[in-house]
N, C-alpha and C positions, 0 to 999 in steps of 0.2 A: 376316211383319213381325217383325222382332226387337224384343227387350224394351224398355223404354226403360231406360237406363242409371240402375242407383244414384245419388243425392244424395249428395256429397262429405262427408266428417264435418264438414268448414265451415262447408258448404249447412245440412246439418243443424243444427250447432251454432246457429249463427245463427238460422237460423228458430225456435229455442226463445225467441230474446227479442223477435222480434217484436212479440206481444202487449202489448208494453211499449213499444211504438214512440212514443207521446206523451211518456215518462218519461223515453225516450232523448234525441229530439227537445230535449228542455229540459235535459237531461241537456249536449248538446251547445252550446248557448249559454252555457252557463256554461265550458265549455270553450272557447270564443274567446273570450268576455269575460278569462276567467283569461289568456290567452293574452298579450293584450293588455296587460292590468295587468302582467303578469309581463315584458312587455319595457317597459314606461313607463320606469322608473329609469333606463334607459339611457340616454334621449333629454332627460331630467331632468340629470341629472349635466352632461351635455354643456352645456346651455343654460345652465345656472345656474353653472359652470366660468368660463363668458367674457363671460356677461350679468350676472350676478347678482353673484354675487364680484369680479369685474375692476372694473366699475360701478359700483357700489354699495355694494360691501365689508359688507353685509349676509349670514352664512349662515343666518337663521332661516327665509326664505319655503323653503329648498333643505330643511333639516330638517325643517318640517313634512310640507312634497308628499312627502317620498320616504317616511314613517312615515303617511301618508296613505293611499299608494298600496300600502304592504305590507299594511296593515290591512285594507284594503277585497280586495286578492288573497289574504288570508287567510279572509275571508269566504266569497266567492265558491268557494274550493276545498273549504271543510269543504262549501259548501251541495252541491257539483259530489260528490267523495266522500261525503259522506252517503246520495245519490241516487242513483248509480249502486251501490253498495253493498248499497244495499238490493233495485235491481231483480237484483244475484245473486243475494241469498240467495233471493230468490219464484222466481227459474226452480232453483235450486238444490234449492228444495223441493219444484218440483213433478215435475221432471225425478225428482228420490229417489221421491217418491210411487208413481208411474208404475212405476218399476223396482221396487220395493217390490211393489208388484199382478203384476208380470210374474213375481217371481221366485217368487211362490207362487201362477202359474197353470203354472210346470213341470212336469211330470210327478216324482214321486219316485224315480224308477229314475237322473232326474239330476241332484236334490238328493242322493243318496246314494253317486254315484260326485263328485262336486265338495264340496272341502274345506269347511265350514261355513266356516272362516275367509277363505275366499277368496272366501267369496259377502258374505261381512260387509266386505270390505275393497272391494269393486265397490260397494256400496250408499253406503258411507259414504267411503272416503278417496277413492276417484276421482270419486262425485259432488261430496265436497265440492272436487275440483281443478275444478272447469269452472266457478267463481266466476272465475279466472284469464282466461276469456277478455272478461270486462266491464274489468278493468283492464288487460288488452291491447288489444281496441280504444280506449278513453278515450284510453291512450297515444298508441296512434297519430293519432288525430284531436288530442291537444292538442299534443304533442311539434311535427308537422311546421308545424303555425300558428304557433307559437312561435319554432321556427328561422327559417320566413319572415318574420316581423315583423323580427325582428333581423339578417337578410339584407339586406333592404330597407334598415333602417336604418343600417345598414355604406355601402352604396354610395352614399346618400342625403351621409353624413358622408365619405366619403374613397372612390370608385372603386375609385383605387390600388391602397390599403391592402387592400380587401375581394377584388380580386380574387386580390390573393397569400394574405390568410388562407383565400381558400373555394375555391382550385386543389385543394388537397385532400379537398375534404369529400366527393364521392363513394367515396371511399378508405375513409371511416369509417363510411360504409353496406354496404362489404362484408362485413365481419363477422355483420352480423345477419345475412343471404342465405346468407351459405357455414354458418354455424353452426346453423341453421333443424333440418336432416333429423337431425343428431346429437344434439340437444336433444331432438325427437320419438322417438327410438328409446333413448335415455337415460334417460327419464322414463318411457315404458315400462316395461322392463325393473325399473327399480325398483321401479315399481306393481305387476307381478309378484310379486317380492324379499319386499313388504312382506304379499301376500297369501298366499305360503309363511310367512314368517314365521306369521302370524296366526296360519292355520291349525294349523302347528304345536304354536305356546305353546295353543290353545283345547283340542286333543284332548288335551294335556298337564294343563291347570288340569281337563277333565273326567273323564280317565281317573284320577287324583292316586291313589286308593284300588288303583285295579291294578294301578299303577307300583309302590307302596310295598309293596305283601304280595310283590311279585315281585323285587324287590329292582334294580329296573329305573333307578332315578334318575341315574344317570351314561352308562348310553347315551341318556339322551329329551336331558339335560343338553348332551351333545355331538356331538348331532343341531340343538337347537336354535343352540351356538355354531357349527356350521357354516353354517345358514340367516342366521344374523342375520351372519356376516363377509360373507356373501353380501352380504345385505342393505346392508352398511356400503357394502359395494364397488361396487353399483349407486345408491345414493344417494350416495356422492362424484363417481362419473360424472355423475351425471346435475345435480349442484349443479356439477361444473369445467365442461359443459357452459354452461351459465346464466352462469356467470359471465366467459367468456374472453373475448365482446365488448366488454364496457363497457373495460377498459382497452387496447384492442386503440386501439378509436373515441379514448380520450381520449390517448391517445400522438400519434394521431395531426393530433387538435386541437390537443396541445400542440408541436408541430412546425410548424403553423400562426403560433399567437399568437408563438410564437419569432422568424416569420420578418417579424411585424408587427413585432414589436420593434427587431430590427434594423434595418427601413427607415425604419420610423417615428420612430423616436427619432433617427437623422443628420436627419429632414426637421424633427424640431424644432429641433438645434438649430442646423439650419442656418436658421429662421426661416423656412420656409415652410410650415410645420403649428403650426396653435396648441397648448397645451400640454391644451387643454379637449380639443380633439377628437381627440388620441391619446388621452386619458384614457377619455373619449367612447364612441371605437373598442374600446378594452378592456375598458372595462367590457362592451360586448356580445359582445365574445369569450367573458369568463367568465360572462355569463349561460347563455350559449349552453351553455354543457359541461352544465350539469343536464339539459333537453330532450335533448342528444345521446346524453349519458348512459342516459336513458330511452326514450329509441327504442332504443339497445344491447340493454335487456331485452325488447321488443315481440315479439321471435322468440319470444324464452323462454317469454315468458306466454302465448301461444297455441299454443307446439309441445304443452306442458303441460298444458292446458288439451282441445287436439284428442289428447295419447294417452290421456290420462283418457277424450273422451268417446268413441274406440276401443272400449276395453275395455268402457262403459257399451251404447253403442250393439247391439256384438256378444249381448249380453245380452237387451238390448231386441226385438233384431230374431228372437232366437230362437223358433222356432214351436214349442210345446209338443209332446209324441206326441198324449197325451191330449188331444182338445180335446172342446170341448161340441157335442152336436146338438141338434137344436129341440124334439124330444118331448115331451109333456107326462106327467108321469111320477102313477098311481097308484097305490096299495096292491096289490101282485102277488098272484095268486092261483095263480101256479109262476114259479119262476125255476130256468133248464136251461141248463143247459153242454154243446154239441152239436162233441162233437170236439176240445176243446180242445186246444191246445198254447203253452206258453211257452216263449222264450228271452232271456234277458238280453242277448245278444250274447257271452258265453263258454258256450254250449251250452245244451242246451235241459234245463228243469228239471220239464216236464211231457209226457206226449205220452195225447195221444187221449182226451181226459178228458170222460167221458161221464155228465152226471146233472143228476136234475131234484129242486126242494125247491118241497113245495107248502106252500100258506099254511096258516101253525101248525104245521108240522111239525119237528120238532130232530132235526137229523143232528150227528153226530160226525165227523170226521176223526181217525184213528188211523196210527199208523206210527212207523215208526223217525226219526230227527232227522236235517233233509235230504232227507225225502223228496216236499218239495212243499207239504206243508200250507198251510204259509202264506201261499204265494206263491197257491196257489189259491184261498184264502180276500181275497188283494187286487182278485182277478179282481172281485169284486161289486161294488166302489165303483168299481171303475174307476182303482186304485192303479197298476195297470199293463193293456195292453190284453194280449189273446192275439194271437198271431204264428201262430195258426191255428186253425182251428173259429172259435163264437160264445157269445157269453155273451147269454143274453134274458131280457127281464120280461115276460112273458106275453105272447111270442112276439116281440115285439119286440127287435131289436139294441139292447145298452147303448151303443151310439157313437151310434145316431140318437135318443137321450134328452136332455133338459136335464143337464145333468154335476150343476148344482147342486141340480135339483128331487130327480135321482136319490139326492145323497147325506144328503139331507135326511131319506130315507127308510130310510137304513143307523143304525143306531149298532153302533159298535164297542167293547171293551172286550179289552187286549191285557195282556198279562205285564209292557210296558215303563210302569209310569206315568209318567204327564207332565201335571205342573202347572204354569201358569203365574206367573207373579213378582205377585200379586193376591189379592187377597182370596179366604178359603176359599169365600164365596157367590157370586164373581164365577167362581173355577171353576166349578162346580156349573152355573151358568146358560150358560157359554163355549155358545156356538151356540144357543141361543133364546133370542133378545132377546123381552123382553116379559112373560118367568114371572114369575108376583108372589113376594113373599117366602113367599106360604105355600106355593106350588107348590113351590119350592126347599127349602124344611123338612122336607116330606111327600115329596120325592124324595130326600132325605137320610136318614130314619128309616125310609123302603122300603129304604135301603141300609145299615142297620144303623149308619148313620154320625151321628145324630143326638145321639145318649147324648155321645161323647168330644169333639165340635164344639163342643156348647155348655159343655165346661170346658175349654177352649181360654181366652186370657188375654181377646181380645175377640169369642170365640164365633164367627160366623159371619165377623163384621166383621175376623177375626186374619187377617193377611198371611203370606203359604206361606213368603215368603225370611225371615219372622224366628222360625218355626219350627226349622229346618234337617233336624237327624237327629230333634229332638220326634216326629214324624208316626212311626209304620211302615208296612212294608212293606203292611200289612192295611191301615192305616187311608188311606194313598194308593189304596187300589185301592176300597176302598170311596166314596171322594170320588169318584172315575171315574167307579165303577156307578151311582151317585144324580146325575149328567152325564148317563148313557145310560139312565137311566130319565124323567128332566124332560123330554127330547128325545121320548119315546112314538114311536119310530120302528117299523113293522110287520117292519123285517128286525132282527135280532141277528146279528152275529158275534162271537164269544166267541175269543180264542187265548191259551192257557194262560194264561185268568186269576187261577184258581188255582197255580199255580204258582210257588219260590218261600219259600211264606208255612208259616208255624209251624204246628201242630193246630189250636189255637184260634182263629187268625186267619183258618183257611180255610173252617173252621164256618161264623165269622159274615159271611163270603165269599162262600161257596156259598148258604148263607140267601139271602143278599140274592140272587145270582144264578138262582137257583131262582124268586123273587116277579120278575124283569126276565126271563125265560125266557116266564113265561106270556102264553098268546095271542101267541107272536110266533113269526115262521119265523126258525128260529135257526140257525145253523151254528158247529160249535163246534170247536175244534181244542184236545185235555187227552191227556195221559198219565197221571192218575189216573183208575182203575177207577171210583171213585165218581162220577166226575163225568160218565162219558159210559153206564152202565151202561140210564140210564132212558132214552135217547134212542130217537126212534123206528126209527134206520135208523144203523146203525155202519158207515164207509166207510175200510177200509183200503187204505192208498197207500206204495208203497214205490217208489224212484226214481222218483220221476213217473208212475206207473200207480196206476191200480183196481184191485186185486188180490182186494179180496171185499168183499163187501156183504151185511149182515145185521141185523135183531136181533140183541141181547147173546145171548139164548137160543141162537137160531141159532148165531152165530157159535161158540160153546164146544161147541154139541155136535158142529162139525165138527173137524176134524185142520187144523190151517190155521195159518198165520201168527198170526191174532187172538189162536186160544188158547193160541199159545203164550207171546205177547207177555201175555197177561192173568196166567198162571198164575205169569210171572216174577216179578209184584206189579205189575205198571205196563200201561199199553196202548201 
């Protein structure tokens, strides 16, 4: 039996607002009511023309009704936009949400080939395009009641007249049909445009310090001005798109009214048309051009609307490598790497990687730079899967584990620190919700980071982005370590956490990493001697192999690699 076929980005579209179907529903009576109100004046004018005026010679009942009748359609539209407005922004939001959870259930192998700016530009400018398709359909559901109202009322008031002004109007509907696929492939392209850009200017505002010691700032400079002509050049398209139907439609309306004019006016003044009901007649000609007008853009806002949710959807639907299995995950008593192999997809950066770390044990990774460490050191959380052999927690496969119980049970502490834009205590605690403030203090002062936090300007309470360069290199890596000591997770992984940092700053580094080492099975990846010399088991790796395994002891009293690399000053 074959598949059953994908849901069109429409289908899908659409069914995101759904759950708002009573919102719309009312949403939509306000839209024929406006409809309605909006051709009144027409039918006003006319009456009060040849009733009111002729008769009476009174214009006050004609000025009240028609300032009447705007009022109350002004009413009606704020209530009708206000309302539909809002049921965007909640599928807006939650649709962001969603993709927001998707994008950081990816695997990191492709957050880290995909532009940070380009993943920032899918979450935000093209979710926030698919608000575009509640004011597309609105459009269309109030645009074509409106033109019918005032159809009706054309032939109601003159036959004739209506049939020669509305010979053409099919004609003014082709624009939006034939302009539809260009608009969608327009708007695209830009979206694109804008997510190079992003990207671009992000790795630029982040790399600033690289650029400038390099002396780099006129090729990022005219790297960017080429991205952003780009840019210019796919956002004029895609804005000459949007905009070529509405005057395409009203030329053609206005060839219309032209040719009302001419019969109409010999039939006045040949005295067989009153002068109200050519008046009448015109006035719902020129009502008419705003509705037509805005059906003109109805392509636009939904081709817009469906390439945004493209690009969103593609995102959505993507199936992580990584995913989670149902295992319930305890404190390992070995964790063993049975054959390993990794490949990124540009060749393989491990092969046959064979080893086991039993609980409380601290190995070393040692080796030259490139030769795997670290990628093997991802292998434990499940940063990336192996593409051959298995990685187990006492005996079990880390893919038939919970992902989340599993990595609850990891803490890491890496070379790269990463703080977030929040409070110094709000780091610290990032991933255990629930530590009391004194848990947080006492995993702070286990991390030598206690003493310089609390002369900080609001202590614990001081925000990281109004630090800036304040922090160093130590004292961010220390914030980390007292993160991954709050967390009491039974695995450590260490990668050149030392690394880096000044004499002094590695002291009170190593300190603290020394008191987070105890009791836990650790795996550490350092090119200083000092830091991997007490471990229990030293595991040199050079291009993706095992190439020896020892005790410090050991290793130096053979002729090997280790001691050579050790003797140089470094491991």
């Amino acid at each position: 039996m074959p598949p059953a076929a994908e849901p069109s980005t429409g289908r899908r579209l659409w069914a995101e607002f759904t759950p708002h179907r009573g919102s719309l529903a009312v949403a939509t009576v306000l839209v024929v009511i406006g409809s309605a109100l909006q051709s009144a004046p027409v039918f006003v004018v006319q009456w009060a023309m040849d009733e009111i005026l002729v008769v009476h010679g009174d214009p006050r009942p004609l000025a009240v009704g028609v300032v009447a009748l705007y009022a109350l359609n002004g009413a009606v539209n704020f209530a009708r936009a206000s309302l539909t407005r809002t049921i965007a922004w909640r599928v807006v939001t939650e649709i962001r949400g969603r993709l927001h959870e998707r994008l950081l259930d990816q695997e990191l192998a492709w957050h880290l080939r995909t532009p940070s700016g380009e993943r920032q530009s899918r979450l935000l400018g093209d979710v926030n395009a698919l608000q575009y398709a509640v004011n597309g359909v609105v459009t269309a559901v109030q645009k074509p009641i409106t033109i019918a109202a005032l159809v009706v009322g054309a032939f109601i008031m003159n036959p004739k007249l209506a049939i020669i002004a509305f010979a053409l109007l099919p004609l003014a509907l082709l624009p939006i049909h034939r302009v539809g696929a260009w608009v969608r492939t327009a708007s695209r392209a830009a979206s694109d445009a804008a997510a190079a850009l992003s990207a671009h200017a992000q790795q630029t505002l982040a790399g600033v310090r690289v650029i400038q010691l390099s002396g780099g700032e006129a090729e990022r400079s005219r790297g960017f001005r080429s991205l952003d002509a780009a840019h210019e050049a796919a956002q004029v398209e895609a804005l000459t798109a949007q905009l070529v139907p509405a005057p395409l439609t009203e030329l053609i309306a206005a060839i219309g009214v032209g040719a009302v004019l001419w019969v109409g006016g010999n039939e006045v003044a040949a005295g067989t048309t009153r002068p109200g009901d050519l008046l009448g007649f015109l006035t719902a000609l020129a009502v008419m051009n705003q509705p037509l007008r805005g059906l003109s853009e109805v392509g636009s806002l939904l081709q817009r609307s469906l390439a945004a949710a493209d690009a969103v959807f593609a995102i959505h639907d993507r199936e992580p490598a990584v995913r989670s299995g149902a295992g319930h995950v305890e404190p390992p008593t070995r964790i063993t790497l049975n054959g390993v192999g990794l490949d990124y997809g540009s060749g393989p950066v491990l092969h046959d990687i064979t080893l086991t770390l039993a609980a409380g044990e601290r190995v070393a990774l040692v080796g030259p730079s490139g030769g795997g460490k670290t990628s093997l050191l991802g292998l434990i959380p499940r940063l990336y899967d192996p593409t051959a052999g298995t990685v187990c927690w006492d005996g079990i496969d880390l893919r038939e584990l919970n992902l989340q119980e599993l990595r609850l049970h990891i803490a890491v502490v890496s070379q790269e620190t990463f703080l977030f834009d929040d409070t110094v205590e709000a780091n610290i605690r990032f991933g255990v919700e629930g530590a009391t403030d004194e848990a947080v203090c006492a995993a702070a002062a286990a991390a030598n980071a206690d003493g310089f936090i609390r002369e900080l300007p609001q202590g614990y309470q001081t925000r990281v982005h109004e630090l800036g360069m304040r922090l160093s290199g130590g004292q961010r890596q220390r914030i980390c370590i007292a993160r991954a000591i709050l967390r009491a997770s039974p695995v450590l992984l260490l990668d050149e956490a030392t690394s880096n940092l000044d004499t002094q700053s590695e002291a009170a580094v190593q300190e603290a990493l020394d008191r987070l080492m105890l009791g836990r099975t650790t795996l550490v990846v350092a090119h200083r001697l000092s830091t991997v010399r007490d471990a229990d088991r030293i595991v040199y790796i050079e291009d993706g192999r095992i190439v020896q395994t020892g005790s410090h002891d050991t290793l130096m009293a053979t002729d090997g690699p280790y001691r050579r690399l050790a003797m140089g000053g470094a491991t």
